[in-house]
C-alpha distance (Angstrom), angle and dihedral (degrees) to the residues before:
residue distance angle dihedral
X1 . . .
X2 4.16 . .
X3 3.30 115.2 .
X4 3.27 112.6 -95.9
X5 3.97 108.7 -120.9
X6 3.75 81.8 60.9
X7 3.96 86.5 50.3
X8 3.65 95.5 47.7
X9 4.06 100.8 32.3
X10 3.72 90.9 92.9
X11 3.92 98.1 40.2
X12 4.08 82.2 57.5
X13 3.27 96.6 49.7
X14 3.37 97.8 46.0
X15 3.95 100.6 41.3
X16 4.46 78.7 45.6
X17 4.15 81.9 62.7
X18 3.49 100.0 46.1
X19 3.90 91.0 50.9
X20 3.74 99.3 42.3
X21 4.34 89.5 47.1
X22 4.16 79.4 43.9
X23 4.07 89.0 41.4
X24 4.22 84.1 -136.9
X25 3.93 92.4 128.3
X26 3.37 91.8 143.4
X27 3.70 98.8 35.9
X28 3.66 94.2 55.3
X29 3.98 86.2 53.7
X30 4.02 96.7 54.3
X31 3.82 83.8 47.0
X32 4.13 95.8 43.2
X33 3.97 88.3 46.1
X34 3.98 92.2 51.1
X35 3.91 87.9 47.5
X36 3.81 90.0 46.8
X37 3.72 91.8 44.5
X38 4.14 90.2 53.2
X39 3.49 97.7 38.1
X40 3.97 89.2 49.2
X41 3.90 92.0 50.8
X42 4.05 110.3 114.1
X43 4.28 93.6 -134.1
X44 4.15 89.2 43.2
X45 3.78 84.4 62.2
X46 3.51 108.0 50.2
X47 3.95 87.3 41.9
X48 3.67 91.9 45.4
X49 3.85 94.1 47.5
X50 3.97 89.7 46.9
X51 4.43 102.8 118.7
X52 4.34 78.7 -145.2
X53 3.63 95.8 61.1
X54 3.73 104.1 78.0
X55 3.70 129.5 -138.1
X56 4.36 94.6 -111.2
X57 4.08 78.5 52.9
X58 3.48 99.1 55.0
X59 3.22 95.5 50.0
X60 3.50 95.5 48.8
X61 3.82 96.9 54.8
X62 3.68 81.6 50.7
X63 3.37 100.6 52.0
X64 3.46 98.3 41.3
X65 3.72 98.3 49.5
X66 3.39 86.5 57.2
X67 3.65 102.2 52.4
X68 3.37 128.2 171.9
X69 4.00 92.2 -7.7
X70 3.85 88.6 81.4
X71 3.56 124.1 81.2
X72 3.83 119.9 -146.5
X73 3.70 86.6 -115.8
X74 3.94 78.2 56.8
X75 3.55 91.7 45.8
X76 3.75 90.8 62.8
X77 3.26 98.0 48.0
X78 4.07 85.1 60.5
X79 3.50 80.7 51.2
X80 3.80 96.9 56.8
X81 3.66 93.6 47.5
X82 3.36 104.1 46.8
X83 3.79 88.3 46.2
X84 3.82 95.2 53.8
X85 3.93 96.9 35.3
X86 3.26 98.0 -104.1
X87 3.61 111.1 121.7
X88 3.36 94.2 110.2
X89 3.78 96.5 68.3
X90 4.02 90.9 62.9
X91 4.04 92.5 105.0
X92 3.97 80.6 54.7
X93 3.66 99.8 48.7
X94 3.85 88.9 50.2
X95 3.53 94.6 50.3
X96 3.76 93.6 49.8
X97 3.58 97.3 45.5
X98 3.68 89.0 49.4
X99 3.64 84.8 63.8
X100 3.28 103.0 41.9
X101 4.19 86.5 54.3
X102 3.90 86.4 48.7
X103 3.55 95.2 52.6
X104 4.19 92.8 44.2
X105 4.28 83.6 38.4
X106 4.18 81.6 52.6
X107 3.91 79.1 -137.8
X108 3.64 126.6 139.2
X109 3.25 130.4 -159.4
X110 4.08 118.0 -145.9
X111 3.67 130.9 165.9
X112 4.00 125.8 -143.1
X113 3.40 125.3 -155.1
X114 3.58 111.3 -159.4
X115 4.51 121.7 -170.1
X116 3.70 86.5 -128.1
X117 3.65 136.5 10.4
X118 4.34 125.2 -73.2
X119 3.52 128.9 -150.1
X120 3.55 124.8 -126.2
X121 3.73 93.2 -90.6
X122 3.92 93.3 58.8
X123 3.86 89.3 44.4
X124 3.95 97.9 58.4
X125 3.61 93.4 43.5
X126 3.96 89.0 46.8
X127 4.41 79.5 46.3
X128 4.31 94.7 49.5
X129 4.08 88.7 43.9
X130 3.44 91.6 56.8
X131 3.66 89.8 45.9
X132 3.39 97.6 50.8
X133 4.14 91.6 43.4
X134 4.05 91.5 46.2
X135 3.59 96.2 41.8
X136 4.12 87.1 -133.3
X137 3.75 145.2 79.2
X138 3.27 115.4 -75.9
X139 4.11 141.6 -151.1
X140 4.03 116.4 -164.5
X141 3.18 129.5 -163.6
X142 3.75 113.9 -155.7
X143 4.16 121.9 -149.4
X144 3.71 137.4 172.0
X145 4.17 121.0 -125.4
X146 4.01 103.5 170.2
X147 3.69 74.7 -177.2
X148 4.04 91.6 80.6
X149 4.32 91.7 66.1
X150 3.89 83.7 -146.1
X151 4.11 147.5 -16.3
X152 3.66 126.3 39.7
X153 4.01 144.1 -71.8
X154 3.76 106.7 -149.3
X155 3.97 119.7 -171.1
X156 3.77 127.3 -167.0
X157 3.42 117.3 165.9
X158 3.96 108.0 -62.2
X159 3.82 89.9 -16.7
X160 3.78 114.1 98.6
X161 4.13 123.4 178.8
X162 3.73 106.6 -173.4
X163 3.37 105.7 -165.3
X164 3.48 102.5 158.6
X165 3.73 129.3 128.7
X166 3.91 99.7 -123.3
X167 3.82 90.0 54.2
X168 3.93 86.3 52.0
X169 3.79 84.1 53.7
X170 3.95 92.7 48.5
X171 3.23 96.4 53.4
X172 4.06 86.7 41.7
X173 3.70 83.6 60.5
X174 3.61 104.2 43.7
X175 3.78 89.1 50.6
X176 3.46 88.6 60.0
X177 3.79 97.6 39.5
X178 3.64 83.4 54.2
């Protein structure tokens, strides 16, 4: 099978359209991350990929587990996926699309893992140095990793600052190996 960010590339980008013409950006994501989320469960998959459960069914179980947190717009898009085999690439799609809203947000998302924990305080100046570094708006996610001894790992896309006091020591050590 195709990998599936080439599957799901053009479902993105088109579903990214339809809710920046709508101006739903977030909308679409709640709806794209409850798709993914279904899609992604282990007993969806086997029942989805069962030949005896028909294409109208499918989308019905879909549709209804969902609720009222799909749109009919979102409906159709169940529709389209189910009809070209493609359900499968919904964790894709969301992923994508949450991209694609990141990039036209200019948000980025970046993750800092800290030896021990850091109040509020530290945490928005850690948030408005990144801003000010990145150029952007940013979202952090703060984690623990006792693991580090000391400092901070902070991840933003591609962009990595390891800052943490066992790296220091690994490179300490492969100096001295060397």
């Amino acid at each position: 099978m195709a990998d599936l960010s080439n599957i799901a590339r053009p479902y993105a980008q088109a579903v990214f359209e339809l809710a920046q013409a709508a101006g739903d950006l977030a909308g679409w994501g709640d709806q794209l991350d409850l798709l993914g989320t279904i899609a992604a469960d282990e007993t969806m998959e086997q029942l989805l990929e069962n030949p005896a459960f028909s294409g109208e069914q499918q989308v019905a179980l879909i549709t209804d587990i969902c609720g009222d947190k799909l749109s009919a717009d979102g409906a159709n898009l169940v529709k389209l996926l189910v009809r070209n085999d493609r359900v499968s690439a919904l964790p894709a799609i969301a992923s994508l699309y949450a991209e694609k809203r990141a990039e036209a947000e200019k948000v980025v998302e970046a993750k800092v893992v800290t030896a021990t924990a850091i109040d509020d305080g530290q945490q928005q100046s850690f948030a408005q140095a990144l801003e000010r570094k990145l150029g952007r708006s940013v979202k952090l996610e703060f984690s623990v990793d006792e693991d580090l001894i000391g400092g901070a790992v902070i991840r933003a896309g591609d962009w990595v600052i390891d800052g943490s006091v066992k790296a220091q020591l690994e490179q300490l050590v492969g100096a001295v190996a060397a």
